[in-house]
C-alpha positions in Angstrom: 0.0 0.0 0.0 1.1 3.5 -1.1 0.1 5.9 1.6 0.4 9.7 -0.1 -1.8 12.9 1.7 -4.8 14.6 -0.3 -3.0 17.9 0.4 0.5 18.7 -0.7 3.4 18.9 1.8 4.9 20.9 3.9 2.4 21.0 6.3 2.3 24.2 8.3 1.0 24.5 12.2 -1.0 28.0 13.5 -3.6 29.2 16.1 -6.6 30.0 15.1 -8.9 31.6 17.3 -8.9 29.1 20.5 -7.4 26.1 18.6 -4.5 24.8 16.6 -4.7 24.3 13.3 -2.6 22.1 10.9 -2.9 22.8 7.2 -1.2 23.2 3.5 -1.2 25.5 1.7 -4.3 27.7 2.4 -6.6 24.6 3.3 -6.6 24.2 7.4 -6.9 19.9 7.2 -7.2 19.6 10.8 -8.6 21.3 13.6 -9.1 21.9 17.8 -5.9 20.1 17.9 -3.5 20.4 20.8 -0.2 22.4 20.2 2.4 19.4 20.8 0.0 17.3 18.8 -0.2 19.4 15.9 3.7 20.5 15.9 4.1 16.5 15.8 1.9 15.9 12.9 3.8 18.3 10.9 7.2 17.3 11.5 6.1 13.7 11.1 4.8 14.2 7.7 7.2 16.7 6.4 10.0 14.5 7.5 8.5 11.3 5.5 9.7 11.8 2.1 13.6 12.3 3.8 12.9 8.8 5.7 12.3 7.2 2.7 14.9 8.7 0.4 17.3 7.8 3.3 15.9 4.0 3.8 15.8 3.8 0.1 19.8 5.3 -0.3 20.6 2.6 2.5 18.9 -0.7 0.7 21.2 0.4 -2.1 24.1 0.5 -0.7 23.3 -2.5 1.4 22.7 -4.4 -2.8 26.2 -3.0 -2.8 27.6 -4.4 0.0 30.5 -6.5 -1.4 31.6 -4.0 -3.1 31.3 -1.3 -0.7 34.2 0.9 0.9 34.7 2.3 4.5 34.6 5.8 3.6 30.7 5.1 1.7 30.0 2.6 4.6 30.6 5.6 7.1 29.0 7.7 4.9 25.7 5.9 5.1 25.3 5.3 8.5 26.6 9.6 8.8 23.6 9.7 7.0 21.3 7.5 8.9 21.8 9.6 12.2 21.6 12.6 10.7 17.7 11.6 9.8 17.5 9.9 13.0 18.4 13.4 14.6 16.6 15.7 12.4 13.3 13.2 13.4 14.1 14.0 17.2 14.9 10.1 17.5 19.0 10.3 17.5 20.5 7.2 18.5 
């Protein structure tokens, strides 16, 4: 299953009125949210297509692996915690 949103990314996050609101573009696509929950939602999704361009780079070089050096095996897993830090999960 291909899992794509009905509204473009980035997402943005605002108040509006007595809520939070995350949207895209001008279209608010979810409402009366709490502030962490909707800052969440929008890093989440705007950090998906990174995850999988990094996951995808990675089963690559992992095809790869025999012929592989040091410097692109360092480079890879550089790479890896860089996404894992950017996602607020660093290792």
């Amino acid at each position: 299953m291909t899992t794509k949103p009905a509204t473009p990314l980035p997402y943005w996050v605002a108040r509006n009125d007595l809520h939070w609101v995350i949207g895209s573009g001008d279209k608010e696509i979810a409402t009366h949210l709490f502030k962490e929950d909707a800052l969440y939602l929008k890093h989440a999704a705007n950090a998906y297509p990174e995850l999988i361009a990094a996951l995808r780079e990675y089963m690559a070089a992992q095809e790869r692996l025999d012929g592989r050096t040091a410097l692109e095996e360092a480079r890879g897993r550089a790479a890896l915690r860089e996404l894992l830090a950017k996602l607020g999960a660093a290792a």
